[in-house]
GUVEX-63410 format. One record per residue: residue in three letters; residue number from 0; x negated, y negated, z of N, C-alpha, C, O in turn. Coordinates in Angstrom, 2 decimals. Example, Ala and Ser with C-alpha at 12.3 -4.5 7.8 and 13.67 -1.06 7.14 Angstrom:
<atoms>
code=ala; pos=0; n.c1=-13.19; n.c2=5.69; n.c3=7.80; ca.c1=-12.30; ca.c2=4.50; ca.c3=7.80; c.c1=-13.20; c.c2=3.30; c.c3=7.80; o.c1=-14.24; o.c2=3.32; o.c3=8.46
code=ser; pos=1; n.c1=-12.85; n.c2=2.25; n.c3=7.08; ca.c1=-13.67; ca.c2=1.06; ca.c3=7.14; c.c1=-12.90; c.c2=-0.03; c.c3=7.87; o.c1=-13.41; o.c2=-1.14; o.c3=8.04
</atoms>
This chain:
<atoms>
code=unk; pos=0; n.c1=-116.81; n.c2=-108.43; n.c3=142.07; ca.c1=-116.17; ca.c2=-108.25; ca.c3=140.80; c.c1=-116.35; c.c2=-109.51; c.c3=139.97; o.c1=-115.94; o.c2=-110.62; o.c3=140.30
code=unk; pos=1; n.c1=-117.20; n.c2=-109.15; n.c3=138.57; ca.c1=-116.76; ca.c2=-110.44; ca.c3=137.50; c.c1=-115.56; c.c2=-110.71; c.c3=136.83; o.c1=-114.82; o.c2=-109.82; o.c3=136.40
code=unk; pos=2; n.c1=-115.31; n.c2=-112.07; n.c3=136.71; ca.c1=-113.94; ca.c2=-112.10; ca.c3=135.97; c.c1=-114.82; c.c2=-112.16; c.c3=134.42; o.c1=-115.92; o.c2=-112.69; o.c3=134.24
code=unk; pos=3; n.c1=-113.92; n.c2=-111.43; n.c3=133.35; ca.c1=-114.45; ca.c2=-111.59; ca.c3=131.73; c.c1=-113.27; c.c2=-112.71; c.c3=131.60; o.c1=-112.09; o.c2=-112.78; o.c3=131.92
code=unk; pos=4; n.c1=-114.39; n.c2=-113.67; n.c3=130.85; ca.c1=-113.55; ca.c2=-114.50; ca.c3=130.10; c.c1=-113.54; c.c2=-114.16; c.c3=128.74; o.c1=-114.57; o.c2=-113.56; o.c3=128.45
code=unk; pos=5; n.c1=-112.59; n.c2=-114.35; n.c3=127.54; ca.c1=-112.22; ca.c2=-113.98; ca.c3=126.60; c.c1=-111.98; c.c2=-115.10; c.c3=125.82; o.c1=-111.30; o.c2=-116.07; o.c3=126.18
code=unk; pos=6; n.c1=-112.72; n.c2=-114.94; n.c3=124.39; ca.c1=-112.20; ca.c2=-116.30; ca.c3=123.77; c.c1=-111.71; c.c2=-116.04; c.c3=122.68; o.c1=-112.38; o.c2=-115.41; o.c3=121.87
code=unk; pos=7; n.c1=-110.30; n.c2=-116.49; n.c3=122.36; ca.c1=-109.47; ca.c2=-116.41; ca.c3=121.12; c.c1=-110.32; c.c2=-117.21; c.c3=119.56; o.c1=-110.64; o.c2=-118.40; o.c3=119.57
code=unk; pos=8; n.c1=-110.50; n.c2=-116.56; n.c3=118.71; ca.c1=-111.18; ca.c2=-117.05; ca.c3=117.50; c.c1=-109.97; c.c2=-117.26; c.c3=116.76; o.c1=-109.11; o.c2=-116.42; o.c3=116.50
code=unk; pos=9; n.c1=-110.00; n.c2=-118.83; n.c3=116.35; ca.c1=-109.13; ca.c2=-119.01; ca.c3=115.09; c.c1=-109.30; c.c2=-118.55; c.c3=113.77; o.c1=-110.13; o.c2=-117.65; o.c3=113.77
code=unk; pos=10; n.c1=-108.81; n.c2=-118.82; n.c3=112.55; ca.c1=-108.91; ca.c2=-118.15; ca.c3=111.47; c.c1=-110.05; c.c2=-118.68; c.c3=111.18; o.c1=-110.94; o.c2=-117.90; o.c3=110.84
code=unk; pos=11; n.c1=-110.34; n.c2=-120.09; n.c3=111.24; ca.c1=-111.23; ca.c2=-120.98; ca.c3=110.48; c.c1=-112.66; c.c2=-120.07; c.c3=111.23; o.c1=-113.53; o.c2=-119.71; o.c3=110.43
code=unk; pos=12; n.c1=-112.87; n.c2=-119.72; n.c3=112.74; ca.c1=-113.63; ca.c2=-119.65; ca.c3=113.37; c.c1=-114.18; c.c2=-118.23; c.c3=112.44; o.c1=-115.34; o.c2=-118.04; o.c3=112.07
code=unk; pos=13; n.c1=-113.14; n.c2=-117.45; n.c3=112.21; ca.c1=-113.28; ca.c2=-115.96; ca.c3=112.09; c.c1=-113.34; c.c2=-116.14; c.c3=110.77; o.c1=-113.16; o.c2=-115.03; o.c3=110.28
code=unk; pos=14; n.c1=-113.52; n.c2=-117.09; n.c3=109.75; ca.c1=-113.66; ca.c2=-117.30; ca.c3=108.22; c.c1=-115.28; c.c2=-117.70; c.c3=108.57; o.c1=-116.20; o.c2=-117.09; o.c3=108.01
code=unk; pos=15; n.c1=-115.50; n.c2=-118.58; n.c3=109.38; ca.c1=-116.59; ca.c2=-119.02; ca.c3=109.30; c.c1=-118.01; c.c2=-118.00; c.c3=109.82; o.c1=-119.19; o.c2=-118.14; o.c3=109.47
code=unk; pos=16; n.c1=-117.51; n.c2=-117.12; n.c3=110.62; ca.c1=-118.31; ca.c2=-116.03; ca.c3=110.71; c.c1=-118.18; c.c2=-114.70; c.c3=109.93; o.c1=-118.99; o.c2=-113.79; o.c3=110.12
code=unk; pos=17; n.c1=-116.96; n.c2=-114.55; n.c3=108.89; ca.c1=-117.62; ca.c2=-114.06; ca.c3=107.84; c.c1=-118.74; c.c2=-114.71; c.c3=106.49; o.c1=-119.44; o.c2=-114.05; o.c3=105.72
code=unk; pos=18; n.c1=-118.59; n.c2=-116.26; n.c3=106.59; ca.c1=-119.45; ca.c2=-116.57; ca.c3=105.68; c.c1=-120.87; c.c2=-116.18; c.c3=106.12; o.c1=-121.73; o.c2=-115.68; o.c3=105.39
code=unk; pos=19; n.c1=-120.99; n.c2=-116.50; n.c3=107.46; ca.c1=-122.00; ca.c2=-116.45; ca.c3=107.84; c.c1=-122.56; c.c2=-114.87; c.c3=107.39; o.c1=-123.62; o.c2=-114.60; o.c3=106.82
code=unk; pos=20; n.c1=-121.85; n.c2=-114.25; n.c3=107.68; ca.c1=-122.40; ca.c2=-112.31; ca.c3=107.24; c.c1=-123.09; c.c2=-112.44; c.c3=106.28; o.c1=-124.31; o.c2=-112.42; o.c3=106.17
code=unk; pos=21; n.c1=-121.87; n.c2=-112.66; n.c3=105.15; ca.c1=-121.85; ca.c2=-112.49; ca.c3=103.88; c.c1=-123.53; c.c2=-113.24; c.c3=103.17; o.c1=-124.26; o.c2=-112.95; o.c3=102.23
code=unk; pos=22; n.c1=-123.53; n.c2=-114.22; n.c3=104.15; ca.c1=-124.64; ca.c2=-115.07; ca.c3=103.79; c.c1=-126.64; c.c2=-114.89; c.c3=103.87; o.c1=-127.73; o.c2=-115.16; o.c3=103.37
code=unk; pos=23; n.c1=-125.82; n.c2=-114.18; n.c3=104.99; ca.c1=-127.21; ca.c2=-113.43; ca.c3=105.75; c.c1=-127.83; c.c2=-112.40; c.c3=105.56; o.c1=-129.01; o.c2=-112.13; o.c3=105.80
code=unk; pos=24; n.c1=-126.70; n.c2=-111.58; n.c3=104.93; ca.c1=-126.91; ca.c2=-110.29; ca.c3=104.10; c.c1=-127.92; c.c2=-110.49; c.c3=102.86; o.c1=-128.99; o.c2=-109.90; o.c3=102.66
code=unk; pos=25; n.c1=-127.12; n.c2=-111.79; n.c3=101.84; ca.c1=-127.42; ca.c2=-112.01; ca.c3=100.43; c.c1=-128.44; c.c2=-112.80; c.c3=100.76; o.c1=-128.91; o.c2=-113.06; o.c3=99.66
code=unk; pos=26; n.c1=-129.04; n.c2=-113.30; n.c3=101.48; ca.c1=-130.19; ca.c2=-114.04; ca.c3=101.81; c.c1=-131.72; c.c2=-113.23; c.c3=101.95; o.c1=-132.86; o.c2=-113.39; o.c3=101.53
code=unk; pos=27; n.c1=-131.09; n.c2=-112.40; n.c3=102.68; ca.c1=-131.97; ca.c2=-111.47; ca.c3=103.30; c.c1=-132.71; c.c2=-111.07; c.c3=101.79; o.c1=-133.91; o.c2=-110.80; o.c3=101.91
code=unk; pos=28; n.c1=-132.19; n.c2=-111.00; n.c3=100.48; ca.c1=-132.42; ca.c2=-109.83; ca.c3=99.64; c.c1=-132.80; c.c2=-110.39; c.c3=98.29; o.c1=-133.52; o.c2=-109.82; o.c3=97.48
code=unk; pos=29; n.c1=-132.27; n.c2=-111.45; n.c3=98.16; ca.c1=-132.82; ca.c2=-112.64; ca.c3=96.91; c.c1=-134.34; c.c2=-112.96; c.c3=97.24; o.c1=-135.08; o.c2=-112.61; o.c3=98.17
code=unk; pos=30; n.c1=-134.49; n.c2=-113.66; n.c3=96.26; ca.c1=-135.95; ca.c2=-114.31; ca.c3=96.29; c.c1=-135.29; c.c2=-115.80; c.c3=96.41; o.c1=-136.17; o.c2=-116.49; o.c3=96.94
code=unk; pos=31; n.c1=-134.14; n.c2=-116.60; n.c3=96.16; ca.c1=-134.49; ca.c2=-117.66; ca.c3=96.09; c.c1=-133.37; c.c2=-118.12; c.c3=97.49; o.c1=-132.56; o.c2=-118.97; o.c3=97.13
code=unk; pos=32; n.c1=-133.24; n.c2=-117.70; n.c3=98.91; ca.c1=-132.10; ca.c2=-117.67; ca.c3=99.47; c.c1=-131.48; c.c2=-119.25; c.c3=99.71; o.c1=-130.35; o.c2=-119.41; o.c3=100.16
code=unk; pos=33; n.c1=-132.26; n.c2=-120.24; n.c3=99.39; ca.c1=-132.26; ca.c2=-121.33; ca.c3=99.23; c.c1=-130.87; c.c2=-121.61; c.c3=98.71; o.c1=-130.06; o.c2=-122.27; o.c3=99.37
code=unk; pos=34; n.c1=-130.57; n.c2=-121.10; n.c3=97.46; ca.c1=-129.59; ca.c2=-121.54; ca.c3=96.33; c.c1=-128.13; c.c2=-120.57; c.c3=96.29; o.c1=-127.17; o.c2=-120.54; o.c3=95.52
code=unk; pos=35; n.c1=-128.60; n.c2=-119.62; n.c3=97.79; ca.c1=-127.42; ca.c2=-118.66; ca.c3=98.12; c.c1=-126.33; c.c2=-119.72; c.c3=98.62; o.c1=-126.73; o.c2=-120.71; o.c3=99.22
code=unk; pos=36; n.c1=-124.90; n.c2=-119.53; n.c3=98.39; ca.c1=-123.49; ca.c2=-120.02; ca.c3=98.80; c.c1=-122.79; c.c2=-119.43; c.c3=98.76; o.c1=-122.74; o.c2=-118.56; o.c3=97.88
code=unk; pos=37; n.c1=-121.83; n.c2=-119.59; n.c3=99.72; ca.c1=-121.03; ca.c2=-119.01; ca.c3=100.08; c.c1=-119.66; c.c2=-119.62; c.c3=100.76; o.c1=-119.69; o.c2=-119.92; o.c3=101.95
code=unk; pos=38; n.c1=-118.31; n.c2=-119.84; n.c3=99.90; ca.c1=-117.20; ca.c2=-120.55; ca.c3=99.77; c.c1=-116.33; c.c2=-119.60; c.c3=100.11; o.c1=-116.58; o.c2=-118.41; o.c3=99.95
code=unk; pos=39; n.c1=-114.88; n.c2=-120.18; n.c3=100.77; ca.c1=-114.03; ca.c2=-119.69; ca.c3=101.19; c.c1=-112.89; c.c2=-119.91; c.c3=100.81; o.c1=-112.60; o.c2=-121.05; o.c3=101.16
code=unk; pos=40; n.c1=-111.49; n.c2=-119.12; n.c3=99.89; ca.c1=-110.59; ca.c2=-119.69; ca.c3=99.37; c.c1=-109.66; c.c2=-118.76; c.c3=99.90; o.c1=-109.89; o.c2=-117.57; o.c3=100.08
code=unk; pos=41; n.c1=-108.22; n.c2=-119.57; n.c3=100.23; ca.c1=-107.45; ca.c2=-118.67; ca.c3=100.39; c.c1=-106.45; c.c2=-117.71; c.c3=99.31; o.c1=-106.21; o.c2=-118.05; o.c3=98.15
code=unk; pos=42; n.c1=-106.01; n.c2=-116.67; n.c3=99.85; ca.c1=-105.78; ca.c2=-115.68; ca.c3=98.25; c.c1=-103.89; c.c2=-115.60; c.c3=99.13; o.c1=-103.42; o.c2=-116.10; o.c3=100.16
code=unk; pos=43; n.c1=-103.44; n.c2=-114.88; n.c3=98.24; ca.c1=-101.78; ca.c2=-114.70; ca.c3=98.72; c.c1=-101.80; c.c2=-113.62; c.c3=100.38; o.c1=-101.08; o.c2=-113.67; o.c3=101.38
code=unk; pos=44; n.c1=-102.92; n.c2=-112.77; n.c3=100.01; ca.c1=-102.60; ca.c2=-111.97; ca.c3=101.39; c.c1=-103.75; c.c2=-111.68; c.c3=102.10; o.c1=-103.78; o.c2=-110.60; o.c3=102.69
code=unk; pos=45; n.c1=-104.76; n.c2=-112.47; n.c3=102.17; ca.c1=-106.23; ca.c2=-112.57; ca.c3=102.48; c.c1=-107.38; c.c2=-113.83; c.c3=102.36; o.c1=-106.92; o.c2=-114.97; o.c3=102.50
code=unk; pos=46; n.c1=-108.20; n.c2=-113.75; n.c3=102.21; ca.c1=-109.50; ca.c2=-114.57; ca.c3=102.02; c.c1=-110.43; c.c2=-114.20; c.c3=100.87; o.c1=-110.39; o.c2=-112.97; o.c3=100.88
code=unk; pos=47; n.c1=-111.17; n.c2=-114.52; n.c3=99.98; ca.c1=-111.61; ca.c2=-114.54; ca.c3=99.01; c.c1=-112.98; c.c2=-115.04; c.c3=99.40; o.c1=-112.91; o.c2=-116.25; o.c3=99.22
code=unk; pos=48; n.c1=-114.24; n.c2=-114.72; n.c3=99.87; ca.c1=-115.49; ca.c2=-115.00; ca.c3=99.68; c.c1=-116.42; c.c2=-115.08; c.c3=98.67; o.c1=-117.16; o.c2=-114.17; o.c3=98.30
code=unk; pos=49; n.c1=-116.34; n.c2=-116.47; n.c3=98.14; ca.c1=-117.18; ca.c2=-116.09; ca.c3=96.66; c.c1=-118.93; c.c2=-116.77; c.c3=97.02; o.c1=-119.29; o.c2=-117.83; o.c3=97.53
code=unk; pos=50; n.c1=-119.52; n.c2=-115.86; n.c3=96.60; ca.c1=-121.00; ca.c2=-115.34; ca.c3=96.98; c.c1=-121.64; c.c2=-115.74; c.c3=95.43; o.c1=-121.48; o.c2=-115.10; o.c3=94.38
code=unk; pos=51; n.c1=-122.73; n.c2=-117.48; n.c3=95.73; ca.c1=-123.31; ca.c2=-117.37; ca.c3=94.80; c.c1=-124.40; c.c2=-117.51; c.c3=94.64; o.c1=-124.81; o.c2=-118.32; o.c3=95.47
code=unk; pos=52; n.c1=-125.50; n.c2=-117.02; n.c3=93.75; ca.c1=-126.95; ca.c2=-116.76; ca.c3=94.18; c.c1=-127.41; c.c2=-117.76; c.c3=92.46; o.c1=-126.78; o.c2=-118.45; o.c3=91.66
code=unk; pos=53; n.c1=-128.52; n.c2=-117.38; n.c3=92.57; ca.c1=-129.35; ca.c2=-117.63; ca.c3=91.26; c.c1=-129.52; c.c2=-117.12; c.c3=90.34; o.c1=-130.49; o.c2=-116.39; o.c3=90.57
code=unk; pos=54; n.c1=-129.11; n.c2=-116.94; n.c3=88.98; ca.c1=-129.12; ca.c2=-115.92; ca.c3=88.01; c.c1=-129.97; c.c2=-115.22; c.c3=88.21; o.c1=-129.70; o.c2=-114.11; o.c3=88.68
code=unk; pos=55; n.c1=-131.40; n.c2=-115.59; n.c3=87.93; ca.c1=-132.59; ca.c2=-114.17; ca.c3=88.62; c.c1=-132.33; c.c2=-113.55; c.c3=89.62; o.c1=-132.93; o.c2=-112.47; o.c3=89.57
code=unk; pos=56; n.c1=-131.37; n.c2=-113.71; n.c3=91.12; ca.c1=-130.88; ca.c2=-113.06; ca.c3=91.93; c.c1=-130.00; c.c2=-112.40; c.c3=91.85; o.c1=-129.96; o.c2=-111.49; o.c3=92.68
code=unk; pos=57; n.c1=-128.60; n.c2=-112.51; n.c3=90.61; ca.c1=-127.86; ca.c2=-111.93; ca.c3=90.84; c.c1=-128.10; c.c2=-109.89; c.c3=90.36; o.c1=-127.20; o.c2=-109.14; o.c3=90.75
code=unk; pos=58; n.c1=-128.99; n.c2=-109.41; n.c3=89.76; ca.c1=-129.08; ca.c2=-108.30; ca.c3=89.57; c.c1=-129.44; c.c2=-107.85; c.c3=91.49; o.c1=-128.95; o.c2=-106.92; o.c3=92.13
code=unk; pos=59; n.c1=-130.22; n.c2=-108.69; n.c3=91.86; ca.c1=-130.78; ca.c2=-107.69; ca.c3=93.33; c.c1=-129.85; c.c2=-107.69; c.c3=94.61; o.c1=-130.13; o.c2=-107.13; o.c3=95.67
code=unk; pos=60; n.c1=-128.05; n.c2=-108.78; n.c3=94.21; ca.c1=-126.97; ca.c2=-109.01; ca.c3=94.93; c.c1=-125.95; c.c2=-107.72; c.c3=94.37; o.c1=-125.12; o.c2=-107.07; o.c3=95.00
code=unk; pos=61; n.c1=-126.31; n.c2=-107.64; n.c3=93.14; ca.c1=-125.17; ca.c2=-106.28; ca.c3=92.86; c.c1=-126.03; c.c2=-104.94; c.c3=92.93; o.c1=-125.41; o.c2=-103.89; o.c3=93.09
code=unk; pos=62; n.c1=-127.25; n.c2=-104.93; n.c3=92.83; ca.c1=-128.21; ca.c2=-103.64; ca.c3=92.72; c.c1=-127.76; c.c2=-102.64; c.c3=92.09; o.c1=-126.65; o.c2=-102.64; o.c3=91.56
code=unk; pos=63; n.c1=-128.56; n.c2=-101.67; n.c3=92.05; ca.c1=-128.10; ca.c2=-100.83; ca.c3=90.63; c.c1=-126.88; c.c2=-99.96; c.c3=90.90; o.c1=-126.62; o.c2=-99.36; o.c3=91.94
code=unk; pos=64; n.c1=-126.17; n.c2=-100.00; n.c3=89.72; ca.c1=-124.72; ca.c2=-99.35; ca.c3=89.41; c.c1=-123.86; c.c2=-99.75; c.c3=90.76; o.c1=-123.03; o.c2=-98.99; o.c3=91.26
code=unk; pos=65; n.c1=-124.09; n.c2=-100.77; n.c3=91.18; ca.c1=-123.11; ca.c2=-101.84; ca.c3=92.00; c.c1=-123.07; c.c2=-101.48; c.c3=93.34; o.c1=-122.19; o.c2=-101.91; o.c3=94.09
code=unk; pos=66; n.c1=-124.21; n.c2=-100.52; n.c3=93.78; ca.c1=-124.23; ca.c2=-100.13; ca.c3=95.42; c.c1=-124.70; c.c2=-101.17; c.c3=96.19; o.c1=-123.94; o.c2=-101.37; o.c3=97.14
code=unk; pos=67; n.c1=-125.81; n.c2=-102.03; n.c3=96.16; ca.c1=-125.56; ca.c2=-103.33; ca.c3=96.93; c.c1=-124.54; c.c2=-103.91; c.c3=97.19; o.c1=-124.18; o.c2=-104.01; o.c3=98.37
code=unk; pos=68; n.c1=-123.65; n.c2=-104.55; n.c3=95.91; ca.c1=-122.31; ca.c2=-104.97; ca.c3=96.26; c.c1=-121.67; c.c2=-103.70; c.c3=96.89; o.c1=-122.22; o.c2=-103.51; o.c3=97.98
code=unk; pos=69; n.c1=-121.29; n.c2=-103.33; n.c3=96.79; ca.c1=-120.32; ca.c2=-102.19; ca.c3=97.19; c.c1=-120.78; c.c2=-102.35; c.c3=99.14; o.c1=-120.13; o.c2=-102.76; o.c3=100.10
code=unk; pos=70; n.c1=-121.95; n.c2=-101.89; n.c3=99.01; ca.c1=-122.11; ca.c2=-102.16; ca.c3=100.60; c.c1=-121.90; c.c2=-102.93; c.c3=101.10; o.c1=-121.23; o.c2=-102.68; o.c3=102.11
code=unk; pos=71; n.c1=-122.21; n.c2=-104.24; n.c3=100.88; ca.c1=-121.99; ca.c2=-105.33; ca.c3=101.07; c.c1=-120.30; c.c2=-105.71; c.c3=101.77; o.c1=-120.00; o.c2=-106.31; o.c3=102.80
code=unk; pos=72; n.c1=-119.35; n.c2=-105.02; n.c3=100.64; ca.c1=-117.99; ca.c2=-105.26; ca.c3=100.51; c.c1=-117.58; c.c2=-104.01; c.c3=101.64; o.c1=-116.53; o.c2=-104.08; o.c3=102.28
code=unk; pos=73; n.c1=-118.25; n.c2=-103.18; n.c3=101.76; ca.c1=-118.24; ca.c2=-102.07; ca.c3=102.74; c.c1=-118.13; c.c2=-102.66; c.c3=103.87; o.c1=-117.11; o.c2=-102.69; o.c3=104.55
code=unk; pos=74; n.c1=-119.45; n.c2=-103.28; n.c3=104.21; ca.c1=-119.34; ca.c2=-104.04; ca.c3=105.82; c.c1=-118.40; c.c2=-105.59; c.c3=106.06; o.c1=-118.04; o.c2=-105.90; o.c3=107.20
code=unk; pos=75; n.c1=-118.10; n.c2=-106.43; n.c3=104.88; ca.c1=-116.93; ca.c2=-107.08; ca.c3=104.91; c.c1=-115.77; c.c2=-106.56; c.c3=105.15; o.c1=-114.85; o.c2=-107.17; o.c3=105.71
code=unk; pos=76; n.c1=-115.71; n.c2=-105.17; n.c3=104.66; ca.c1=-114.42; ca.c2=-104.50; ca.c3=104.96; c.c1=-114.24; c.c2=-103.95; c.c3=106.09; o.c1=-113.09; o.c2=-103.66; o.c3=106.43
code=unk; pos=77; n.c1=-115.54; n.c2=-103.63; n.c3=107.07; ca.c1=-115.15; ca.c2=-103.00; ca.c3=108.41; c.c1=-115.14; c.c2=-104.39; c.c3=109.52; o.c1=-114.70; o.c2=-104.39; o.c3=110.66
code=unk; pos=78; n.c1=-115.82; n.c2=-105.61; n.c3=108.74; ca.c1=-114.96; ca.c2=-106.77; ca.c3=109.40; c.c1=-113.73; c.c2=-107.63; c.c3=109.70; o.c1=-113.15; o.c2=-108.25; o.c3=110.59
code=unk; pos=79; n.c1=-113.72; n.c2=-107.39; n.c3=108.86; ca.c1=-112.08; ca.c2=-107.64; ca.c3=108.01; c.c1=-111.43; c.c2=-106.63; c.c3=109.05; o.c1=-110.49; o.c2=-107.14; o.c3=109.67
code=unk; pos=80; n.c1=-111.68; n.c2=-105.42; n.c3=109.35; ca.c1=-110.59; ca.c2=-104.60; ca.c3=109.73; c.c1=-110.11; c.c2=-105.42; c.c3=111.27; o.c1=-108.95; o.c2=-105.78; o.c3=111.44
code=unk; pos=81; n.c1=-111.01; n.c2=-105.59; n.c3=112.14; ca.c1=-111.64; ca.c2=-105.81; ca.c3=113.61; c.c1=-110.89; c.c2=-107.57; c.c3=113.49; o.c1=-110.31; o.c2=-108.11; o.c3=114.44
code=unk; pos=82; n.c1=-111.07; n.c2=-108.18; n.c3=112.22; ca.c1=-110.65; ca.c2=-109.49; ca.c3=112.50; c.c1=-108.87; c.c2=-109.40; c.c3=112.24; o.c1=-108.09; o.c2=-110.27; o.c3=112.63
code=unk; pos=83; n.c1=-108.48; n.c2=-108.16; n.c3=111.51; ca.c1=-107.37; ca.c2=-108.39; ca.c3=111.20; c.c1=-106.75; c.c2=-109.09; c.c3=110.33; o.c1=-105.60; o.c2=-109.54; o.c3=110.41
code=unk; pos=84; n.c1=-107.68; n.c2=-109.21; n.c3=109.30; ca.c1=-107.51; ca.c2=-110.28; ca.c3=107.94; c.c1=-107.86; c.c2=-110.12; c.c3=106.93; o.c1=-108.94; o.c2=-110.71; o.c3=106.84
code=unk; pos=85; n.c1=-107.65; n.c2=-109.70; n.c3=106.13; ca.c1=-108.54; ca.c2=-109.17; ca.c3=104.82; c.c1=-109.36; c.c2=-110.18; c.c3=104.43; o.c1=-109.08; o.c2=-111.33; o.c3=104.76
code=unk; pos=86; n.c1=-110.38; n.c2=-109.93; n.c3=103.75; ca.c1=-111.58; ca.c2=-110.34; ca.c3=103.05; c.c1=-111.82; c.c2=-109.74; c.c3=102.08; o.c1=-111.93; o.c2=-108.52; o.c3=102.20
code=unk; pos=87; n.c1=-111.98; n.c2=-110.31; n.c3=100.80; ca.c1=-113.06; ca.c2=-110.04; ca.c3=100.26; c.c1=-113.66; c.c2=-110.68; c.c3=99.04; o.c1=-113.21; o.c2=-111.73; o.c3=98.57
code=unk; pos=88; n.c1=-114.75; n.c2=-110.01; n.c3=98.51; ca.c1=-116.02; ca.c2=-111.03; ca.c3=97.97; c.c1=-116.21; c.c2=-110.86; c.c3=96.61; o.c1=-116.23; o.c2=-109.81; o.c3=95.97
code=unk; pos=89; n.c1=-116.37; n.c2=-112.21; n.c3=96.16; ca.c1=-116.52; ca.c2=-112.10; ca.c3=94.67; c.c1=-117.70; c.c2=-112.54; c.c3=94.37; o.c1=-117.95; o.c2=-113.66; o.c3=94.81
code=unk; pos=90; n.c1=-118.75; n.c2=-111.88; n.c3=93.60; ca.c1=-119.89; ca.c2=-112.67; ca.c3=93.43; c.c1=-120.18; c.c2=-113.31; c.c3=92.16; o.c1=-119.73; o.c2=-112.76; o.c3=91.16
code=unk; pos=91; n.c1=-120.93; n.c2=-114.48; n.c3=92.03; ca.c1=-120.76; ca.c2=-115.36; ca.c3=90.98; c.c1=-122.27; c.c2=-115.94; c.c3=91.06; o.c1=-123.05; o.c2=-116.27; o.c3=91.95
code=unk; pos=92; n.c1=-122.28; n.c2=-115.90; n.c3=89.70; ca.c1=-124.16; ca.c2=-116.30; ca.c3=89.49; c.c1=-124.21; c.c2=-118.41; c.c3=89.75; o.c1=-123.24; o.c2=-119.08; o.c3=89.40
code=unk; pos=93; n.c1=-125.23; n.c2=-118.97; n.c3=90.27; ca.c1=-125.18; ca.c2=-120.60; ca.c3=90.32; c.c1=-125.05; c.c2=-120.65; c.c3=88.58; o.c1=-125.44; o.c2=-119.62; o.c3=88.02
code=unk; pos=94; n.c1=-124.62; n.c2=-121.59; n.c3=87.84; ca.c1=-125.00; ca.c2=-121.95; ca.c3=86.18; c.c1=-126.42; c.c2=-122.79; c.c3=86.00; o.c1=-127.14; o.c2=-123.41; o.c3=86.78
code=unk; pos=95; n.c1=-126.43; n.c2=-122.61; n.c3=85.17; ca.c1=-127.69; ca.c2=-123.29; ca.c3=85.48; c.c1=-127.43; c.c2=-124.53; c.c3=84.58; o.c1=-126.92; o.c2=-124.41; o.c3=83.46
code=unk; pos=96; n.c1=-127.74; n.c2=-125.54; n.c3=85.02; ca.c1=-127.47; ca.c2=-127.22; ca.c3=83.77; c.c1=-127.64; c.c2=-127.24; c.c3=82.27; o.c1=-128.87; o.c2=-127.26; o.c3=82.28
code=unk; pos=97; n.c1=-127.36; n.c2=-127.26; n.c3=81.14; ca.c1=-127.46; ca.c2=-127.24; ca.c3=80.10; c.c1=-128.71; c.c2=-127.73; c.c3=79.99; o.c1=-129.31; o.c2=-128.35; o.c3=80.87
code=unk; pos=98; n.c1=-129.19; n.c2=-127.38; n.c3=78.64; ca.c1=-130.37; ca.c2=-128.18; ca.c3=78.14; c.c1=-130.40; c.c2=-129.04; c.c3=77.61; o.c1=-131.49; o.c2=-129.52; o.c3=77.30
</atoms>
């Protein structure tokens, strides 16, 4: 018989592997995944993932009539369920420096 060992994930642990999702997802799908980020704030009854890409990226992060995002927030949300913490994601274009 094996014994399973089991390892308790803290919040930070279980924040830090939703960035990672969130990250890997929006990476996967940009052209510039370089300039993808992804920040973590806390909200009154959850977590707040704000997801930011490159203005030329952000149309192919929300895709048309918002089903990328939506999916996206889909599989944050069936993480979220399993971690027991709400999540979720706001996406926000990088600015780009004045001229």
């Amino acid at each position: 018989m094996t014994d399973v060992v089991t390892r308790v994930l803290t919040r930070e642990d279980l924040t830090r592997s939703m960035i990672d999702l969130v990250a890997g997802m929006a990476k996967s799908l940009v052209d510039f995944p370089d300039e993808v980020e992804v920040k973590a704030a806390p909200e009154n009854d959850g977590t707040v993932l704000m997801l930011r890409v490159a203005p030329a990226d952000l149309g192919k992060v929300i895709g048309k009539q918002g089903r990328t995002a939506r999916s996206i927030r889909t599989i944050l949300g069936a993480a979220s369920m399993k971690a027991h913490h709400r999540y979720s994601l706001d996406i926000q274009r990088v600015e780009e420096p004045p001229a």
